[in-house]
C-alpha positions in Angstrom: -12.1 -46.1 24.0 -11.5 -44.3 27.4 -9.3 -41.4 26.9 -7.8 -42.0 23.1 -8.7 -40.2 20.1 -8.8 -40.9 16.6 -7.1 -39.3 13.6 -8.0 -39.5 10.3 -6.5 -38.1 7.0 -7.9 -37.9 3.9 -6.6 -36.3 0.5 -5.2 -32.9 2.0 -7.1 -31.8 5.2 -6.8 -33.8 8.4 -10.1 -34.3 10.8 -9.2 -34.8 14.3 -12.1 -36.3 16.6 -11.6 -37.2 20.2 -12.8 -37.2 23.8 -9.8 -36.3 25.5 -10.5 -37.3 29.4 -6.8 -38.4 30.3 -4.2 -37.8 28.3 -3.9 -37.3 24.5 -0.6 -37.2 22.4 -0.6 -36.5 18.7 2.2 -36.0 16.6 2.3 -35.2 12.4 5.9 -35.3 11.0 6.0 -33.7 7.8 3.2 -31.6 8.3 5.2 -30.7 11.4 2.4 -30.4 13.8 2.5 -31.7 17.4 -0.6 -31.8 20.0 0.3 -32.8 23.4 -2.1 -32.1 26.2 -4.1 -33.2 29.0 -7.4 -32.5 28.4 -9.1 -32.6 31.8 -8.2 -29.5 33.2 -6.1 -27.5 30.7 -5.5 -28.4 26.9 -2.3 -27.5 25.1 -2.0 -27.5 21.1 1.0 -26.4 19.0 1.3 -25.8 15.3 4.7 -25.0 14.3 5.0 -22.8 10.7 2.0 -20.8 12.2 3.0 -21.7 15.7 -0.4 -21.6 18.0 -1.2 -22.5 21.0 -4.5 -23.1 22.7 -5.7 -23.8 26.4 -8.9 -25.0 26.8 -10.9 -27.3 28.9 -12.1 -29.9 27.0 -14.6 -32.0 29.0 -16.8 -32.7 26.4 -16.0 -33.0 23.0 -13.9 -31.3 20.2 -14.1 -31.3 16.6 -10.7 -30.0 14.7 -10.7 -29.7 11.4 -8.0 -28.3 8.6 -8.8 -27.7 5.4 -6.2 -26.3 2.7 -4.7 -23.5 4.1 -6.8 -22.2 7.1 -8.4 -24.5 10.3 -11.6 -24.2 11.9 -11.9 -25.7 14.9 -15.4 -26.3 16.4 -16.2 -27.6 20.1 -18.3 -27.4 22.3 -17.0 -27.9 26.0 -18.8 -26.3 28.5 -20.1 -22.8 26.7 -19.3 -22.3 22.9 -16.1 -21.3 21.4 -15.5 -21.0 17.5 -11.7 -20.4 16.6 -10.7 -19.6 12.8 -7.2 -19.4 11.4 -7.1 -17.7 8.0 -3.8 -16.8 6.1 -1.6 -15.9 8.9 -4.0 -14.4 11.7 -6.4 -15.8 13.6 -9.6 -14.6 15.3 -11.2 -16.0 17.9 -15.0 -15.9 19.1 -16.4 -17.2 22.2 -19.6 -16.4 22.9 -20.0 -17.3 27.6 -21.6 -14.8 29.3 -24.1 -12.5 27.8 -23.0 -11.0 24.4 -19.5 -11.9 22.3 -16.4 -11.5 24.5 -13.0 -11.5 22.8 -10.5 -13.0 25.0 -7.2 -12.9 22.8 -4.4 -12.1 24.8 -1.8 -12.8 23.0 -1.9 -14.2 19.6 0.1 -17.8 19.0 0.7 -17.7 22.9 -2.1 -18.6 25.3 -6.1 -18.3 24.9 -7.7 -18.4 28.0 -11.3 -20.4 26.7 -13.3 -21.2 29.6 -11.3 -20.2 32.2 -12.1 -17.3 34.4 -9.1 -15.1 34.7 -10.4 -12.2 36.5 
């Protein structure tokens, strides 16, 4: 219990729960779904049939959950960032500075969460 996480699946929805502080590397065949990522600097998740792909800094904890059709994932890593995937788009909430700031470049490509691009 240093830098693994664990993954659980129950009925149809999936919870993912880890503390990624190395190097975490999480594959799903016939749900097609692949995670590979470093989580100490710069996360990288993929989801093919709705390809997506986040980049976050994970240094604390990360909750993912899917449920049926859509995923919520809920983390809280340095600020607070709430990311929700219904049907086919998804919209993306982060609340760091003062007020809601959108930061959705492009969508399915990169999502700069946490880090200062400016």
């Amino acid at each position: 219990m240093g830098g693994k996480g664990s993954e659980r699946q129950d009925g149809g929805y999936r919870e993912i729960s880890d503390t990624w502080e190395e190097k975490g590397s999480e594959r799903q065949d016939g749900g097609y779904r692949e995670i590979s990522d470093t989580w100490e600097e710069k996360g990288s998740e993929r989801q093919d049939g709705g390809y997506r792909e986040i980049s976050d800094t994970w240094e604390e904890k990360g909750s993912e959950r899917q449920d049926g059709g859509y995923r919520e994932i809920s983390d809280r890593r340095k600020e607070k960032g709430s990311e929700r995937q219904d049907g086919g788009y998804r919209e993306i909430s982060d609340t760091r500075k003062k007020g809601v700031r959108d930061k959705t470049e492009v969508i399915g490509r990169y999502l700069t969460h946490g880090r200062k691009k400016e």
